[in-house]
N, C-alpha and C positions, 0 to 999 in steps of 0.2 A: 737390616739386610733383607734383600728377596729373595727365598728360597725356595725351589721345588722341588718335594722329595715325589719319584714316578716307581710303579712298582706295577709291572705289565703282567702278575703273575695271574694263572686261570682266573676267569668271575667268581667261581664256585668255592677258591680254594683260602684257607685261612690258616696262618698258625706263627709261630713263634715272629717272623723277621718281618709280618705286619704288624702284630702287636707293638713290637717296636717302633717300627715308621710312623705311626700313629701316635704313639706316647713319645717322640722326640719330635713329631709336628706339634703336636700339644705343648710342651714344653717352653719349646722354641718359643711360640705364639707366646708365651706367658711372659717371653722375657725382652717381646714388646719386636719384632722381627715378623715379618710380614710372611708369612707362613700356608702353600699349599701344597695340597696331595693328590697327585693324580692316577689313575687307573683304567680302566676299561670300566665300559658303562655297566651299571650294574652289579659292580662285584661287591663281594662282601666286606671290603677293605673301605671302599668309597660310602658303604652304609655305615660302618661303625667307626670313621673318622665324622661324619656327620651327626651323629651323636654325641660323639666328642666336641664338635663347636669348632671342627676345622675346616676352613674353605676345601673344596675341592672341586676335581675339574678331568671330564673325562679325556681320555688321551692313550690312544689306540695302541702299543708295536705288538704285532704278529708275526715277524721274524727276525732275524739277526742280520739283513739287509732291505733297507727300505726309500729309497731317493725321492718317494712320494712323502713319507713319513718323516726325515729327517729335513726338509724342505718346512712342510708345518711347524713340526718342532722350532725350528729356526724364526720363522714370523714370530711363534707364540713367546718365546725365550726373550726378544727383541721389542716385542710390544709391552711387556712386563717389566722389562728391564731388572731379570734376572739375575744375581749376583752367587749363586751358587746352586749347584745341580748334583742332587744325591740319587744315584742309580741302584736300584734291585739287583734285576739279573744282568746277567753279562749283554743279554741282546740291547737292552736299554741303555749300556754304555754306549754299543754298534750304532745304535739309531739315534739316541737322543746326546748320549757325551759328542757323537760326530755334530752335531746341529751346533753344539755349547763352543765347539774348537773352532765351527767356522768365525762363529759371531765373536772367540778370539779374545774376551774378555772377561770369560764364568768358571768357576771354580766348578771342578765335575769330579764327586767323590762317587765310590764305590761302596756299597756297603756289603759285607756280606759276613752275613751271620753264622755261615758255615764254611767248607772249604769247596768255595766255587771258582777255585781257581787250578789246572791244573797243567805238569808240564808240556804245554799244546803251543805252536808256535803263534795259532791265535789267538787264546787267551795271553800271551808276551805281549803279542800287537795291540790288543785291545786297552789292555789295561795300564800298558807303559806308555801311549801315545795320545789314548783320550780322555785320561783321569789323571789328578794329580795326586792322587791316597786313595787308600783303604781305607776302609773302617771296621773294625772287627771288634767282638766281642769275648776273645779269649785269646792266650798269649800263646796257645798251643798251634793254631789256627797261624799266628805270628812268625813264630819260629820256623813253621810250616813254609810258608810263602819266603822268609830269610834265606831258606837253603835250595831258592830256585837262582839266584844269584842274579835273580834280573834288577831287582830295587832297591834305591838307594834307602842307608842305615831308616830313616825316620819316616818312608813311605808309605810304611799300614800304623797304622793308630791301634791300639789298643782300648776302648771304652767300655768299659761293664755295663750289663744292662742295668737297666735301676726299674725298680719296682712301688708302685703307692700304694702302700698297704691300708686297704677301706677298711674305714673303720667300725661300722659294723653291718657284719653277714650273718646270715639266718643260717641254719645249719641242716643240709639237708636230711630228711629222717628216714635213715635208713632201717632204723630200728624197727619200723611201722610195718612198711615194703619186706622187710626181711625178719623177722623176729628170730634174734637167738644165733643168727651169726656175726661173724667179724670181717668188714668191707676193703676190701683191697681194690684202690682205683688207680685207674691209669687214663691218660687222653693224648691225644696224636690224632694225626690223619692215616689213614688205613693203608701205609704204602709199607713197602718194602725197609724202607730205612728206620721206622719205628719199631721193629723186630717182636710184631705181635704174636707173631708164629712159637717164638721161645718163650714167650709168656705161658701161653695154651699150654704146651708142653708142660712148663713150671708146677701151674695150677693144677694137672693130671698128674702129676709127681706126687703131689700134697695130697691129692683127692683120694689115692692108696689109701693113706691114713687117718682121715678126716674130712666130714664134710660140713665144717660151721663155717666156709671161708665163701664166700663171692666175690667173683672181679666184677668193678662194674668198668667200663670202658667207654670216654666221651670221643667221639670225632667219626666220621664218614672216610669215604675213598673208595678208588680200585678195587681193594682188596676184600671187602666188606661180605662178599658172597664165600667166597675162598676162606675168609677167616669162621665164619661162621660154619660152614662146614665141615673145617678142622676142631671147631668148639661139639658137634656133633658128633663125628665118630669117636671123637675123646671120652663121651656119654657127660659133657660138661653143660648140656643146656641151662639146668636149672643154676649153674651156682657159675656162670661167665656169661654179662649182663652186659652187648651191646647198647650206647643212648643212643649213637647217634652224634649229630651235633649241636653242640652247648654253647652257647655265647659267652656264660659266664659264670666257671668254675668253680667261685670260693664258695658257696655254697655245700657242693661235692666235696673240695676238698678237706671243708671245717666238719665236715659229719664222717667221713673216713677214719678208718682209724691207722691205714697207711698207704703212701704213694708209693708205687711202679712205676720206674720209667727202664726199660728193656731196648732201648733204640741200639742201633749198628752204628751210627754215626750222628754226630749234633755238631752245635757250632756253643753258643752257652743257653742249656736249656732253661727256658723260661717258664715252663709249668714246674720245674722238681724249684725253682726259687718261688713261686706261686704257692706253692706244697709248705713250703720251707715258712712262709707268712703266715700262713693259718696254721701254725705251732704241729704240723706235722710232719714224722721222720718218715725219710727217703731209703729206699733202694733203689739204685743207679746204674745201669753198665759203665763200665770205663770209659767213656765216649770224651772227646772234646770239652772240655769245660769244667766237665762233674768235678775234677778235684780240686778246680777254683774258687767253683760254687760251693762245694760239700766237704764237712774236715768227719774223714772218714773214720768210722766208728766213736764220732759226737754228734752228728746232725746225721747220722744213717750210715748204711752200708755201701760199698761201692765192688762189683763185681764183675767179670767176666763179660764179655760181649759174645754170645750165640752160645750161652752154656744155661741151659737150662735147670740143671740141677745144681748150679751155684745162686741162681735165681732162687729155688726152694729154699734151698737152705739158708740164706738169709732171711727172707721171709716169717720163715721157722722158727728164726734166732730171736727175730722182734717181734712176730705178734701176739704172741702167749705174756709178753714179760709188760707187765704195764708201767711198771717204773722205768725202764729202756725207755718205753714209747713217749710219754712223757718229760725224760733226761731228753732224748734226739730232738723231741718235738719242740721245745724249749730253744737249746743250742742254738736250732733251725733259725728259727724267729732272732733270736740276737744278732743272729751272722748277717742274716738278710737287713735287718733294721741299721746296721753299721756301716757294711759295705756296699751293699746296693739297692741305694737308695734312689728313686727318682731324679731328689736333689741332685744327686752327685754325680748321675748321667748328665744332665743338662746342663750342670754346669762345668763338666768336663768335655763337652761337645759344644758348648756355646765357646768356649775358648778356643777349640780347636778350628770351631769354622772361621774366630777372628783374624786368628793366625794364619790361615790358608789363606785368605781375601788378603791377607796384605802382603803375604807372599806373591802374588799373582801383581797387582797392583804394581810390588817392586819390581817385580822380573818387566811389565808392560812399562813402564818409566824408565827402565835401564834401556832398554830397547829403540827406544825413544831418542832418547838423549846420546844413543850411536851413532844414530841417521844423518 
């Protein structure tokens, strides 16, 4: 089959639901499926698919209406001879699922990693008229969209992300950088929804009692001036460690000795399963996912969302105890090795995209055969 998965999100921006676009282009391609990914020129999505060994192809939307853009899209889709079209964000449904419905014969899935769907009568229109599923990665996120009562029972998919656990990473030395304390990491992009604000806080709780602890924290954003200023008046400079942005985690994660993840909302986080591969135990806010990904109190802790002192005191629970960290860190790696595996993405998605294509097929021969 020919597939284009499009993903219009900023050049600059990276994080969980490319990782994925890219490791289900990859896949796909593997499983002999003519496989490209497209984006805006220059973003960081279209460089680390192209590291990866996948075609790709730039491909502009800038807003959530475009008759110049959906016209392109439609030659491009057409000259390709396109058989399935996996959208990002909602605008890319607007623009590119509208080019797939005129052409009348493309499967146009949705994907979304979080809940970008909401009771909006144009997210109804969008999603009920120019896509034929969902694709989501958590059942919460499911049940979620269920009880809008616009989609029929088998409309959003349910697929777990799946992870390739490399097999060997160098382990970053924090020991060197830091002598003498214990690393608490965390990585996101510096917005709002990662709730690095309640970390800071956290870490200032602990800092009353002790000071052998560092956050290092990998990822950019917005908020990046704002956060560091709140790391400032906290008197946190020396022991809450801005990188920046990291390409590639396992490194951080195998020399930590535990993951933070404090978001306000996710969809199925793919650094606390990243965490979880490099035999390190988690704490989680209760977000989307975590208690799918995470069996609470055997691969980490799972807590509160915007409570910083439940943030402490977990933390507190685990990083003194090395046999905990070790038991969690353990668990982690079996869970992840079992259930979400690469494998078993792909070949849970390779099924589903068959299924959909002959759906479509049969509805366009029924049709047919009316006439």
């Amino acid at each position: 089959m020919n597939i284009l998965f499009i993903n219009s999100i900023g050049a600059d921006k990276f994080g969980g639901g490319e990782k994925w676009m890219v490791s289900a282009a990859k896949s796909l391609s593997q499983k002999g499926h003519d496989v490209t990914l497209a984006s805006r020129k220059n973003s960081r999505i279209l460089t680390y698919a192209r590291e990866k060994d996948i075609r790709t192809t730039v491909i502009e939307i800038h807003a959530d209406i475009s008759p110049l853009g959906t016209i392109k899209l439609l030659s491009y889709l057409k000259k390709n001879k396109i058989d399935i079209l996996v959208c990002n964000l909602n605008k890319d449904v607007r623009v590119a699922g509208l080019a797939a419905r005129i052409a009348g014969n493309i499967v146009v899935l949705a994907r979304h990693g979080m809940l970008l769907c909401g009771k909006k009568w144009k997210h109804k229109f969008t999603l009920t008229k120019l896509t034929d599923g969902i694709i989501t990665n958590s059942d919460t996120i499911r049940q979620a969209y269920a009880s809008y009562g616009w989609f029929p029972a088998d409309f959003v998919k349910v697929i777990y992300n799946g992870i390739a656990i490399p097999d060997k990473v160098t382990s970053c030395n924090f020991a060197e950088r830091f002598p003498g304390k214990k690393i608490i990491f965390s990585a996101g992009r510096l917005s709002e929804q990662k709730g690095f604000p309640y970390l800071i806080e956290a870490a200032a709780i602990l800092a009353e009692k002790r000071r052998d602890l560092v956050f290092v924290i990998a990822g950019e954003g917005r908020l990046e001036n704002e956060l560091k200023n709140l790391v400032k008046s906290a008197g946190l400079e020396e022991s809450f460690v801005f990188e920046g942005f990291i390409a590639d985690i396992f490194p951080y994660l195998k020399g930590c000795d535990l993951f933070v993840l404090a978001s306000l909302f996710e969809g199925m986080p793919n650094v606390v399963m990243e965490a979880m591969a490099m035999k390190k135990p988690v704490v989680a806010t209760d977000v989307n996912g975590a208690r799918e990904l995470m069996s609470d109190g055997k691969t980490g802790l799972i807590v509160p969302p915007k409570n910083p002192a439940a943030l402490a005191a977990a933390i507190t629970e685990i990083i003194d105890n090395a046999e905990m960290l070790a038991e969690f860190g353990n668990a982690g790696y079996e869970r992840v090795k079992q259930k979400f595996t690469i494998k078993a993405m792909a070949d849970n998605l390779d099924e589903y995209l068959h299924q959909k294509v002959n759906e479509k097929r049969g509805a366009i021969k029924k049709r047919c055969e009316g006439l």
